[in-house]
C-alpha positions in Angstrom: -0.7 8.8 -6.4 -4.6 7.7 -6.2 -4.6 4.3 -8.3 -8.1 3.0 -9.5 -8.7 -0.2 -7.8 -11.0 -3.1 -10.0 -10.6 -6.5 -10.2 -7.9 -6.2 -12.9 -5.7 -4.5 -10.5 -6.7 -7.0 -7.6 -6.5 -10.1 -10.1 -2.7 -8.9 -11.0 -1.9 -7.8 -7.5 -2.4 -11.2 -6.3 -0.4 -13.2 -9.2 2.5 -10.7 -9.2 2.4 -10.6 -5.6 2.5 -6.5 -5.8 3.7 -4.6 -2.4 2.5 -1.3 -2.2 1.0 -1.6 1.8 2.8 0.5 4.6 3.7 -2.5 5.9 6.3 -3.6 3.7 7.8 -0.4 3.1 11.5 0.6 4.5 10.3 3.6 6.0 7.4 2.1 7.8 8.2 1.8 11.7 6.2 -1.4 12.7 6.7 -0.8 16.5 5.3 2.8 16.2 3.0 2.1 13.4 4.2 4.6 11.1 6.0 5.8 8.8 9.2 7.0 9.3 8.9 10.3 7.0 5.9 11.5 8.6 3.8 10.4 6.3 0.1 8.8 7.1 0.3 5.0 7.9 -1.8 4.2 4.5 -2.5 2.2 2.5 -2.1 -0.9 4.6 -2.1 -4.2 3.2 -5.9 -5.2 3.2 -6.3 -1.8 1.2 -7.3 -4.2 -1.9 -9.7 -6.6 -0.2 -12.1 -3.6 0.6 -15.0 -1.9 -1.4 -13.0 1.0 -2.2 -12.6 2.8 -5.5 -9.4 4.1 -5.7 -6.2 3.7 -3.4 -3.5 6.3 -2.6 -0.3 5.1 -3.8 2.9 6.5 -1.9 6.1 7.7 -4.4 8.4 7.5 -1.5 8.0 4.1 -0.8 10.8 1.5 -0.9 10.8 -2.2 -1.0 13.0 -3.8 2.1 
């Protein structure tokens, strides 16, 4: 799910502390460096820091 990334989003992220990085997700394999369901290995969690307009949001993440 693409998600529109401006500084509200980055502003809330970081109060809230949102998790929405491959990295923290139950399905992510940190030895291998990705994701268990085949999925691609992003976003990753300095997907907010960067210049980018939008990021790609995975439904089948799952907070561990």
């Amino acid at each position: 799910m693409k998600t529109r990334v401006d500084h509200r989003l980055r502003s809330e992220a970081a109060r809230f502390a949102f998790r929405f990085a491959c990295d923290d997700c139950a399905h992510f394999e940190p030895d291998g460096g990705r994701c268990s369901l085949e999925y691609p290995a992003a976003p990753r969690r300095g997907a907010l820091a960067t210049d980018a307009a939008d990021v790609e949001l995975c439904k089948a993440f799952e907070l561990t």
